[in-house]
MARSE-744606 format. One line per field, with one value per residue (C-alpha): x, y, z negated; residue in one letter; residue number from 0. Coordinates in Angstrom, 2 decimals, padded with zeros to 5 digits. Layout:
<vodos>
px = (X|...)
py = (Y|...)
pz = (Z|...)
romar = (A|...)
pake = (NUM|...)
</vodos>
This chain:
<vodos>
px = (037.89|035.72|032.80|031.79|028.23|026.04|022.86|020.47|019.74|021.56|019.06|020.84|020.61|017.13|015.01|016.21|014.49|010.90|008.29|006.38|007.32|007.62|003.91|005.10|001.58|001.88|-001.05|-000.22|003.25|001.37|-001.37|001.47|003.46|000.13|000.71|002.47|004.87|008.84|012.14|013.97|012.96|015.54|015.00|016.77|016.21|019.73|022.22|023.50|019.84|018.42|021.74|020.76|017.48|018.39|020.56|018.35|015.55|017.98|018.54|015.04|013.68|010.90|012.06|010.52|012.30|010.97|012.07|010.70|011.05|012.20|015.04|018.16|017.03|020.03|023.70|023.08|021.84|024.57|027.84|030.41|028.66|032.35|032.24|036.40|039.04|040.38|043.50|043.66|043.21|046.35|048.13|046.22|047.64|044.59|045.56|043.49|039.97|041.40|041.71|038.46|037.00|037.95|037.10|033.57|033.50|034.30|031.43|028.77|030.51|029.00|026.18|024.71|026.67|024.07|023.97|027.99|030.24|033.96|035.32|038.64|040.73|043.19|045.26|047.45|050.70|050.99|054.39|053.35|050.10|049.39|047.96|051.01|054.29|055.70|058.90|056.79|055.29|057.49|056.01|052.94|052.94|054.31|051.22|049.24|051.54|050.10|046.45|046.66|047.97|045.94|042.46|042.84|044.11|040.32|039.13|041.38|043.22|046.29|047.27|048.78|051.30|049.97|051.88|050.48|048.82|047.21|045.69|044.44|042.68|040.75|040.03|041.04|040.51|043.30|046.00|048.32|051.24|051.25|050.40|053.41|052.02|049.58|048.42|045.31|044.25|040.66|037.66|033.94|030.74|027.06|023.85|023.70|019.83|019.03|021.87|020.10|016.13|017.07|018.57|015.26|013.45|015.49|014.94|011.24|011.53|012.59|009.95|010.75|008.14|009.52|008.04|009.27|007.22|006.80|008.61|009.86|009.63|009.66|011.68|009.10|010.66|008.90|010.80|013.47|014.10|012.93|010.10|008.71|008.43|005.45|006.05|003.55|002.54|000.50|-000.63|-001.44|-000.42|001.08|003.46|005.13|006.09|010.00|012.60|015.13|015.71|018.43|018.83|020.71|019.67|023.57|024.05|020.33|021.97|023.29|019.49|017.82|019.31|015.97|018.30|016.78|017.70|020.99|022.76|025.43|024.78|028.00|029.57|028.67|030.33|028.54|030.99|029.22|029.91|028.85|029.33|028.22|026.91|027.36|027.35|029.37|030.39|032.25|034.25|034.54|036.04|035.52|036.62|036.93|039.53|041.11|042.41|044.06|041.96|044.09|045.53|044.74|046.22|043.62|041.83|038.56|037.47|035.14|033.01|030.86|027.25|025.11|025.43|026.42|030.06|030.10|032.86|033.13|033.58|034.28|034.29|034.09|032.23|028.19|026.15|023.31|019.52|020.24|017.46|018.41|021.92|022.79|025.74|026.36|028.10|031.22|031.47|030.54|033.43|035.69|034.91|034.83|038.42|039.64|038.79|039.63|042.76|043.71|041.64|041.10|037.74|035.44|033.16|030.82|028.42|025.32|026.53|025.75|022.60|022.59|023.60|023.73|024.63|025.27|026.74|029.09|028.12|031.66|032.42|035.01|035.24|035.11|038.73|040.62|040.08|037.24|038.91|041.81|039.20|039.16|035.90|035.53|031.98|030.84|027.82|026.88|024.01|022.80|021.66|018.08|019.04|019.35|021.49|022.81|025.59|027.01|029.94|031.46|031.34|029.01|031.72|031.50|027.71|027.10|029.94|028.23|024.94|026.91|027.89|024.68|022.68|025.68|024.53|020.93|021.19|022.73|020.08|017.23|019.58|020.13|022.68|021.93|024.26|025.17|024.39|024.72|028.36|027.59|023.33|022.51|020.28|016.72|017.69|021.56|021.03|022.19|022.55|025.55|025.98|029.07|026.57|023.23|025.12|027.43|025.59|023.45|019.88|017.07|017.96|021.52|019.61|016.88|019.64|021.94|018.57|016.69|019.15|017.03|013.87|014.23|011.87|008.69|009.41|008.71|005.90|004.65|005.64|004.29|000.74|000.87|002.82|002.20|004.34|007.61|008.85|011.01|009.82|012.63|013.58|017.06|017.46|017.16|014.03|010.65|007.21|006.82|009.91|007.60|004.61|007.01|008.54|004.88|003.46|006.70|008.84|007.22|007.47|004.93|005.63|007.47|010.18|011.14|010.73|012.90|015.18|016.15|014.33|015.32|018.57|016.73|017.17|021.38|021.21|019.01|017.36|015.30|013.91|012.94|011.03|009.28|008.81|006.72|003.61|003.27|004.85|002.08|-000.48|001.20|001.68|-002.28|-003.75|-001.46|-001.70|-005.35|-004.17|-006.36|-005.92|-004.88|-001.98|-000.62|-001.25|000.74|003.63|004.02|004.39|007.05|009.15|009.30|010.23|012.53|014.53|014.06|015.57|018.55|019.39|019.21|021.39|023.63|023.58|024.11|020.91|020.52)
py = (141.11|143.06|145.08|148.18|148.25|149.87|152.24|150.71|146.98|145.73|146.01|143.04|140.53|141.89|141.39|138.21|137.44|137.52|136.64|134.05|130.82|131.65|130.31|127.55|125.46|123.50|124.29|127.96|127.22|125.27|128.08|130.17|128.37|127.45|129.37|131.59|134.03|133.93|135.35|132.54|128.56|126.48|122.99|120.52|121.20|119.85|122.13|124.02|124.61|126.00|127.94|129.33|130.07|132.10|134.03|135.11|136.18|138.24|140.00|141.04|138.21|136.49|132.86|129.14|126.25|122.99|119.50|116.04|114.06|116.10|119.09|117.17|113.70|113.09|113.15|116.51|114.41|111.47|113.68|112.98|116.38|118.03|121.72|121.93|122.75|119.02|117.92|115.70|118.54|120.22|116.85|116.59|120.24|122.12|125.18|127.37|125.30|124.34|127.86|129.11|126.30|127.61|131.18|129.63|127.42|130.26|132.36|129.27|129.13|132.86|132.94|128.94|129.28|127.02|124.36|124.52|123.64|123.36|119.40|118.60|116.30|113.84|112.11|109.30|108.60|104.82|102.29|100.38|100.20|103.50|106.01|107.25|106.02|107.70|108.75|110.80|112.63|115.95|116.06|115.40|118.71|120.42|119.87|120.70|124.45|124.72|124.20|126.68|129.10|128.58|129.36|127.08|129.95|131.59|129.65|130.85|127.55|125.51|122.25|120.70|117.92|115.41|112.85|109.38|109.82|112.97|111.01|108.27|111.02|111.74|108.09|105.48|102.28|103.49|099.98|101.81|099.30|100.53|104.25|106.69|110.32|112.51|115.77|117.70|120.19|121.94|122.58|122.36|120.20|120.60|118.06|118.83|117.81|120.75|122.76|122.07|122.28|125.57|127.74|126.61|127.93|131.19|131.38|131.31|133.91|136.46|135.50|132.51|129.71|126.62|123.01|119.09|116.50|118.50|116.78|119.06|116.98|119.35|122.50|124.63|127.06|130.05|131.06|129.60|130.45|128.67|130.28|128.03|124.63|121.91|119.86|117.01|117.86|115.84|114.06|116.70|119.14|122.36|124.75|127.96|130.44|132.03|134.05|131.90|128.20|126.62|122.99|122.19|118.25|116.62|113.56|113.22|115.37|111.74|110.77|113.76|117.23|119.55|120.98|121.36|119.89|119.12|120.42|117.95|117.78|117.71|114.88|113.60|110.92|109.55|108.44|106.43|107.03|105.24|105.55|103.62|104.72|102.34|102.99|105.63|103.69|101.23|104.20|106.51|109.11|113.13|114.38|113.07|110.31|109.38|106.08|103.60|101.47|097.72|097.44|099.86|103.55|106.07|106.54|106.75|108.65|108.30|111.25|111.16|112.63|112.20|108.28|107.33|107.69|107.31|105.63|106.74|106.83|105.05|106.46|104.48|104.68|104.21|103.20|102.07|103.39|107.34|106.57|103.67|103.96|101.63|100.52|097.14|094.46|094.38|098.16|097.48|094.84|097.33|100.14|097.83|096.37|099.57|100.03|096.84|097.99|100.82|100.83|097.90|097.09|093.92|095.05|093.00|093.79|093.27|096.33|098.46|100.69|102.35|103.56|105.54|105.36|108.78|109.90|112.66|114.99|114.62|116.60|114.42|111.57|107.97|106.92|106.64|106.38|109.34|109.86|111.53|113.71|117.30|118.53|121.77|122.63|123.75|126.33|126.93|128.52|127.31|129.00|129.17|130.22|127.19|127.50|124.36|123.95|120.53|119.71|121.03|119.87|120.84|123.31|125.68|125.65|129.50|130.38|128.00|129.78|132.70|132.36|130.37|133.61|135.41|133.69|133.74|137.51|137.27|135.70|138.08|141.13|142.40|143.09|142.83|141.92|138.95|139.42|135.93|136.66|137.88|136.51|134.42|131.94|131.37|130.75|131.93|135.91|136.11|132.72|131.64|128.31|128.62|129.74|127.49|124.10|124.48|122.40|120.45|119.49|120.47|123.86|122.45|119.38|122.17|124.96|123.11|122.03|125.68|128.00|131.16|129.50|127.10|129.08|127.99|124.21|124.87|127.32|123.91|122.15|124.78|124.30|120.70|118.90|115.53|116.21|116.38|113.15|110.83|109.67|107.30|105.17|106.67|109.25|113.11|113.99|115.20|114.50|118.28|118.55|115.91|118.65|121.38|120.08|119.52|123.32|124.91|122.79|121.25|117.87|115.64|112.20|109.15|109.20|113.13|113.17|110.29|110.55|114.28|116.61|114.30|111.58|108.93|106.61|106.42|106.18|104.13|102.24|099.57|101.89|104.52|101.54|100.82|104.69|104.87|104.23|107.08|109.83|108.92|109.56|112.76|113.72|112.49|115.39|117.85|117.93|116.11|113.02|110.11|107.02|104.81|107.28|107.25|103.35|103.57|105.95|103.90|100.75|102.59|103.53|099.97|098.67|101.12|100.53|096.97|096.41|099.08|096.51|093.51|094.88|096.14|092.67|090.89|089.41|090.76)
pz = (-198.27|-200.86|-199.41|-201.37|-202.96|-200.79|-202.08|-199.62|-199.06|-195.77|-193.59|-191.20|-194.37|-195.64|-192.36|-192.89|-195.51|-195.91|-199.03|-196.86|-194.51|-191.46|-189.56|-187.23|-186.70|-183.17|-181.73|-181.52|-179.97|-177.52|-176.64|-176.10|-173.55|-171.40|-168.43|-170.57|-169.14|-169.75|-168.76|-170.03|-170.71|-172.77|-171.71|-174.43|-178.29|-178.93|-180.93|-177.62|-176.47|-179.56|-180.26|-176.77|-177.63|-180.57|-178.52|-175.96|-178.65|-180.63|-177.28|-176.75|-174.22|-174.35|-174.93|-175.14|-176.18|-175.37|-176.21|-175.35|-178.35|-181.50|-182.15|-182.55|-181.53|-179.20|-179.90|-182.01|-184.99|-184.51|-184.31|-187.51|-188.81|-188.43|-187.67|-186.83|-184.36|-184.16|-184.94|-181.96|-179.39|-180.63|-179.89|-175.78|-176.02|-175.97|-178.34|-176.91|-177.53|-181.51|-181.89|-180.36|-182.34|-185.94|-185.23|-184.77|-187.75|-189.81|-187.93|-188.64|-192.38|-192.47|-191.01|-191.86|-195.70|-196.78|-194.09|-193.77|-196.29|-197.16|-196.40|-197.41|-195.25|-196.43|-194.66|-196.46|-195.85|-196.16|-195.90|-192.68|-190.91|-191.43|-189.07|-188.31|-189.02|-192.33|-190.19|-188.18|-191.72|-191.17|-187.87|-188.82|-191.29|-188.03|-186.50|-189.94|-189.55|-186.40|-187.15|-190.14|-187.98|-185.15|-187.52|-190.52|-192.65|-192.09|-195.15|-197.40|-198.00|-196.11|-196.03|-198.74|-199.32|-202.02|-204.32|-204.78|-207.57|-206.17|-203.29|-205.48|-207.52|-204.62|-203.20|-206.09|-203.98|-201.48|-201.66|-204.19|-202.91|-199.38|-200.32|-200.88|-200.06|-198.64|-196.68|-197.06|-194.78|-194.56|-192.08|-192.41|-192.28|-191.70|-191.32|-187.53|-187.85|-190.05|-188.56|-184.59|-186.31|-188.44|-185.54|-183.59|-186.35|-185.91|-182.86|-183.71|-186.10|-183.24|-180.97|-179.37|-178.68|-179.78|-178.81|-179.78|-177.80|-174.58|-171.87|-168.80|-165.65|-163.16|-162.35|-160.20|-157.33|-155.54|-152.14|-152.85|-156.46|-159.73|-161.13|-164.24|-165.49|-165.97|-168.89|-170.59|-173.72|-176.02|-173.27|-171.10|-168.48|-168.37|-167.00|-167.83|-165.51|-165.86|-163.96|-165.16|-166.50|-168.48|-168.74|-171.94|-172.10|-172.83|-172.00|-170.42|-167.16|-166.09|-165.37|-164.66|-163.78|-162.84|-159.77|-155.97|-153.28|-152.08|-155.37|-156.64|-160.19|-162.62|-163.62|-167.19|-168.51|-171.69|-174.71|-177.36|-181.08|-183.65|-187.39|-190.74|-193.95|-197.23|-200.76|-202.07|-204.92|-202.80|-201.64|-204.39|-201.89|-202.68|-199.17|-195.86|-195.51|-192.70|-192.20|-189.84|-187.19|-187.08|-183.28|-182.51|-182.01|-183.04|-186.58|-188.12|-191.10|-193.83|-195.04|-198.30|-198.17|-201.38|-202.30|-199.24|-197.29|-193.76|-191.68|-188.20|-184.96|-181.91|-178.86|-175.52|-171.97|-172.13|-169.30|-171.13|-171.75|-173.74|-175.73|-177.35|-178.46|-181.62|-183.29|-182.77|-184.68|-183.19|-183.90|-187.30|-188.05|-186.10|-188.50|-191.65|-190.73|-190.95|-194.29|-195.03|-194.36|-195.46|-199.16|-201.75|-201.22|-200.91|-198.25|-195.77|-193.00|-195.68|-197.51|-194.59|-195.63|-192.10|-188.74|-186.32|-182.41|-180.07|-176.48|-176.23|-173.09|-171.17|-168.03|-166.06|-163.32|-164.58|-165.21|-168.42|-172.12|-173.04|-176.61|-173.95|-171.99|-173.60|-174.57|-172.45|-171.78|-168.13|-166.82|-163.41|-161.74|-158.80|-155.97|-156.65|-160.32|-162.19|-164.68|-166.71|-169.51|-170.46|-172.62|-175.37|-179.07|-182.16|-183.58|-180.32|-179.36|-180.81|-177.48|-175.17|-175.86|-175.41|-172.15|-170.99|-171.47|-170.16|-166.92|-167.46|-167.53|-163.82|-162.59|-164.42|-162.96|-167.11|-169.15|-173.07|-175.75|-177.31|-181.65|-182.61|-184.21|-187.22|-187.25|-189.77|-190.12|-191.64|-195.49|-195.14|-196.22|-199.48|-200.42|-203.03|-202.82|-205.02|-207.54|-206.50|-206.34|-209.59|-212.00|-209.86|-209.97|-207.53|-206.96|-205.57|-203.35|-202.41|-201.46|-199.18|-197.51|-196.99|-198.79|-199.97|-198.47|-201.41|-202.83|-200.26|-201.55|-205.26|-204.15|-202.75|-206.18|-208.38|-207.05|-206.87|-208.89|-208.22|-205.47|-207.37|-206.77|-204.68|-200.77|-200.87|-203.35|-204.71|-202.42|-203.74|-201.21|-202.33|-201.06|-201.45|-198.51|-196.18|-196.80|-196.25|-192.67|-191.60|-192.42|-191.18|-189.31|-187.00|-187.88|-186.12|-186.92|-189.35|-187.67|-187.46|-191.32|-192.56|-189.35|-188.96|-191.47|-193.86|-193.56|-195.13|-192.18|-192.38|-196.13|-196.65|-193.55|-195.42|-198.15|-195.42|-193.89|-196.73|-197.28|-193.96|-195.07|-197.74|-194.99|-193.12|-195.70|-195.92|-192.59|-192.19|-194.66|-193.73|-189.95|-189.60|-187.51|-187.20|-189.15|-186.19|-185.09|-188.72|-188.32|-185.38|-186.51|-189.57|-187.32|-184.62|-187.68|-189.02|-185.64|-184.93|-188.06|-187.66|-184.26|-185.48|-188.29|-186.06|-183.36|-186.01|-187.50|-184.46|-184.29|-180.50)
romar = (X|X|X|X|X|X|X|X|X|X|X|X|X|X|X|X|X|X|X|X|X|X|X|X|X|X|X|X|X|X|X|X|X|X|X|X|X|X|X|X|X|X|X|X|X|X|X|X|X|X|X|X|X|X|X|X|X|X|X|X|X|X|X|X|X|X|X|X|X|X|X|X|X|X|X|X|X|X|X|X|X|X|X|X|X|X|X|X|X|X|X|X|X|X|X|X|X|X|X|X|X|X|X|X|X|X|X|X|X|X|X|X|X|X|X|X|X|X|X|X|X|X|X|X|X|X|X|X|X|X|X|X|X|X|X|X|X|X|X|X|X|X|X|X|X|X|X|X|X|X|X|X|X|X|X|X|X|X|X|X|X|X|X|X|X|X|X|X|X|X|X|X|X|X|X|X|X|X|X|X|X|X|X|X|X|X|X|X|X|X|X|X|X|X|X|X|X|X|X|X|X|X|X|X|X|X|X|X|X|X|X|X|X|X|X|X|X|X|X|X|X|X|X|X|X|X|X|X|X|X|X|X|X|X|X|X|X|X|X|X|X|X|X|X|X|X|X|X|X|X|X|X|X|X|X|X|X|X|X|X|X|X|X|X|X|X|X|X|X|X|X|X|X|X|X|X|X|X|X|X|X|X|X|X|X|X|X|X|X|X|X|X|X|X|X|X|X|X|X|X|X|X|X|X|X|X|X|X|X|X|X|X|X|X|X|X|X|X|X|X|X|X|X|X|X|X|X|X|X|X|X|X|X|X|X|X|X|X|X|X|X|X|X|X|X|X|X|X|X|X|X|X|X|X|X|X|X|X|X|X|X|X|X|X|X|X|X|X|X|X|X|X|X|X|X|X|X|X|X|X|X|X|X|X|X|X|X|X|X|X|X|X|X|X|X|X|X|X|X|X|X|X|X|X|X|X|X|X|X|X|X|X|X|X|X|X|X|X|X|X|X|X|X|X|X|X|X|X|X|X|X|X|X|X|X|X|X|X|X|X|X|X|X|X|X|X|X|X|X|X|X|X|X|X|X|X|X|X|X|X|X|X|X|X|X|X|X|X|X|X|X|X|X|X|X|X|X|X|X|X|X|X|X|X|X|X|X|X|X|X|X|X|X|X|X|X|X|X|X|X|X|X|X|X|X|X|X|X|X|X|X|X|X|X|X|X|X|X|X|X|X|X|X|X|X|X|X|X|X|X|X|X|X|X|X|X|X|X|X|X|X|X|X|X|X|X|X|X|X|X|X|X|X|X|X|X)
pake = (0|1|2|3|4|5|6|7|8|9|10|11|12|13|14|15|16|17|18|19|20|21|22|23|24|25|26|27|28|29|30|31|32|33|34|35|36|37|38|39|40|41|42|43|44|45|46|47|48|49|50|51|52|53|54|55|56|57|58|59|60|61|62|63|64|65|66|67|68|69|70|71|72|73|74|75|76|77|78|79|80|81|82|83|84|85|86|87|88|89|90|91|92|93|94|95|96|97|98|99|100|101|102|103|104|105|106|107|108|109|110|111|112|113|114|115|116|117|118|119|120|121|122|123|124|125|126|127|128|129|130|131|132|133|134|135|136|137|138|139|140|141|142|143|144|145|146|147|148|149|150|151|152|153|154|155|156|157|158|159|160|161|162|163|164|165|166|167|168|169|170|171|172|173|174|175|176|177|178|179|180|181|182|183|184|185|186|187|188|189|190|191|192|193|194|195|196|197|198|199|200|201|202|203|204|205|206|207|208|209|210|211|212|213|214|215|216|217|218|219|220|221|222|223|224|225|226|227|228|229|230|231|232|233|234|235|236|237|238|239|240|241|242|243|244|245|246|247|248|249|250|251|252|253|254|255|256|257|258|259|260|261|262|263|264|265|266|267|268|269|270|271|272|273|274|275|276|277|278|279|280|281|282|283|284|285|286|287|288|289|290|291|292|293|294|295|296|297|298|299|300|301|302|303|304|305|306|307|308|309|310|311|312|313|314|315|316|317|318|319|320|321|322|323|324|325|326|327|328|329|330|331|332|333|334|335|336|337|338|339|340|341|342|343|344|345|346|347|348|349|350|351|352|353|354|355|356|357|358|359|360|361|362|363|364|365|366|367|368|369|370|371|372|373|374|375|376|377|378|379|380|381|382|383|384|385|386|387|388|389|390|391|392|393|394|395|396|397|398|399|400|401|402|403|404|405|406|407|408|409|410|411|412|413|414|415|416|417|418|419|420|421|422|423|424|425|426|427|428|429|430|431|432|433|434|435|436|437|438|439|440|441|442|443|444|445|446|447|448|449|450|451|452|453|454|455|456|457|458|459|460|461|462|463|464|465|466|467|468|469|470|471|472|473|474|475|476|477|478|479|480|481|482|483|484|485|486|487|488|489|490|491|492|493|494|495|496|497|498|499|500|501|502|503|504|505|506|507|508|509|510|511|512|513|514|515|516|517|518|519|520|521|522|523|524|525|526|527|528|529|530|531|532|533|534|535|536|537|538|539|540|541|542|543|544|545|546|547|548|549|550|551|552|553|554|555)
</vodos>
């Protein structure tokens, strides 16, 4: 559709846009929650939390958002970055979710245009072993008919049916001898770190206080009804006063829930994920390919990103500690046989350059395979007014937060209307990215990163340039980025800069290690830390990655 020129700026786009950074220094966030005054607090800076924090901002409350370690440092930065209606929910006969799903990936394709992006996926066809048998193809593009009509049809593309050579032409080092044809169908994806950090940052930019590395451990209650938090913050105490509280920690509800007394918590059943990242070259994929897993009857995909393509994900029962989640080898060798299978490729556990280990936030009873257990979300409100929301998937959180501030308005006794539908995000108004990443270069690494705030990172370059060069060894990010996420993104340590506001971690573990040292320099002059908590940082990081790798390598 073809909007008519207009003879006044649109105001909803312009206000959206502004000719400085927006001011996000800690210390201020933190005056401003001590004993500060709220009608909602967000507890959880995951994707579904700071979606909800957004939502309540743009409706004229006054918000905080706090998080204990960083925004997105749970499953929100270790999802397969998929924002889609799922393929496999149409086949566990869940219609209704698929096609709630791609209304909202076409809503975040809007209103995120530079964080989410167009991904092809193709599914081969193959003579025997394949991931599903080429008898069952027709029905197959049944289920392809349905999807498109269900919401695929939103991005102005269907699926396709592809020859051999086609496919190859999109992933050479498929086994030519087993491969006979091909379907391609379309949906979205999105760095869910940026995606999660960038609609906190929203969310700041219509008020809200928002606030990595303060822990809530207590939900406070006045006569019977909650009235606040206390959270520890920088090693201190302190505690906010609110009508209303919304947990929105994921997975974390199986340890601690906030509720009163005799309240039975929800259920949450954790499903680990894990996915690898090697060289792209090994690979040589330009969409998302999905291939078989040997033995077993489910598939995995592989997804490039830069130089690196990711293979992903498994998806089994966790009972271990949240916040250390880590791929081990077996997963690895179960991933890498599945490529081994399906493409003609010499690849070994040494050409992993990364990984990455999650929990998906299930609502259900132990009991069965979790790939089977649909991923509804849930919200109640307790009696005292706690109100918590669990479940769901990446691809839905904007209608999560939706509804979660649906019920937070019960309990504050309002009514206000929900304008995240059409909202964009910080750097989203007016960007082109059809236009900004067509012949590469900076401006294309810088736009899918901060979209029309590109501009505040060469503001950074223009008046130094000594900062115009790599923090990682060949990887695309700038030391003028690690200055950038300190001034206005609240990045506080090593790890939040190569881990989240950057991906240097999953593409390249070792050279982020060996990268530590200099983000701390950075991080040192920019937010005034003392040499031994640099020292410290740089020493965390190193371990950090280390014990990753030897976990991953079997070493433990």
């Amino acid at each position: 559709m073809i909007s008519l020129p207009s003879r006044k700026p649109k105001m909803g786009r312009a206000k959206m846009v502004s000719d400085t950074p927006l001011p996000l220094a800690r210390h201020e966030q933190v005056d401003r929650l001590d004993n500060g005054h709220f009608d909602i607090i967000v507890v959880g800076g995951g994707v579904t939390g700071a979606y909800t924090a957004m939502d309540a901002a743009l409706r004229g409350y006054k918000v905080a958002l706090l998080e204990k370690d960083d925004f997105a440092s749970g499953t929100s930065s270790k999802s397969s970055k998929m924002i889609h209606g799922g393929l496999r929910y149409i086949e566990q006969g869940n219609l209704p979710l698929v096609r709630h799903s791609l209304l909202e990936r076409q809503r975040l394709r809007k209103n995120a245009q530079h964080l989410v992006q167009r991904l092809p996926f193709l599914f081969p066809v193959l003579s025997d072993n394949g991931v599903f048998d080429r008898r069952l193809a027709a029905g197959f593009e049944s289920l392809l008919w349905t999807y498109d009509l269900a919401g695929g049809w939103r991005e102005g593309v269907i699926h396709q049916k592809l020859t051999k050579n086609e496919v190859l032409a999109h992933c050479p080092t498929f086994k030519a001898e087993k491969l006979e044809s091909g379907f391609m169908y379309y949906d979205a994806r999105a760095d869910d770190a940026r995606l999660t950090l960038t609609l906190a940052r929203t969310a700041a930019y219509h008020g809200a206080v928002v606030l990595n590395g303060a822990k809530v451990t207590d939900v406070t209650r006045q006569g019977g009804k909650v009235n606040g938090v206390v959270a520890e913050v920088d090693g201190r105490e302190i505690r906010a006063h609110s009508s209303a509280v919304v947990i929105a920690t994921g997975v974390w509800l199986r340890d601690w829930t906030g509720a009163g007394k005799d309240v039975d918590a929800p259920t949450i059943r954790p499903a680990k994920g894990v996915h690898i990242a090697v060289p792209w070259t090994k690979i040589r994929n330009d969409c998302t390919v999905t291939i078989p897993v040997p033995g077993r009857n489910r598939r995995a995909t592989i997804t490039r990103w830069g130089d690196t393509s990711y293979l992903g994900t498994t998806d089994e029962d966790y009972n271990g500690n949240l916040d250390d989640v880590n791929c081990t080898r077996e997963e690895m060798e179960f991933l890498l046989d599945g490529a081994r299978t399906a493409l003609n490729i010499d690849i070994e556990p040494e050409d992993v350059v990364g990984s990455i280990g999650g929990c998906r936030p299930l609502v259900a009873p132990p009991g069965g395979k979790t790939i089977e257990v649909k991923r509804n979300h849930e919200i109640r409100t307790d009696p005292d007014g706690l109100v918590t929301v669990v479940g769901g998937k990446l691809t839905t959180s904007r209608h999560m937060a939706e509804q979660t501030v649906d019920a937070a308005q019960k309990v504050l006794g309002e009514r206000r209307r929900c304008k995240t539908k059409s909202a964009y995000l910080l750097g989203a108004a007016g960007y082109d990215a059809e236009a900004i990443v067509a012949s590469g270069g900076l401006a294309s690494h810088l736009g899918e990163r901060y979209g029309t705030e590109s501009r505040f990172v060469t503001d950074i370059l223009a008046s130094d340039p000594s900062l115009n060069k790599p923090i990682v060894e060949g990887l695309p990010y700038l030391e003028a980025e690690v200055v950038y996420s300190a001034r206005h993104e609240l990045a506080r340590s090593v790890d939040d800069i190569l881990s989240r506001r950057t991906r240097a971690r999953i593409m390249a573990r070792d050279a982020s290690a060996a990268a530590a040292e200099r983000v701390g320099e950075l991080l040192m002059k920019e937010l005034d830390l003392p040499a031994l908590e640099v020292q410290a940082q740089v020493a965390s990081y190193r371990n950090q990655t280390a014990h990753e790798r030897a976990i991953l390598m079997g070493e433990k």
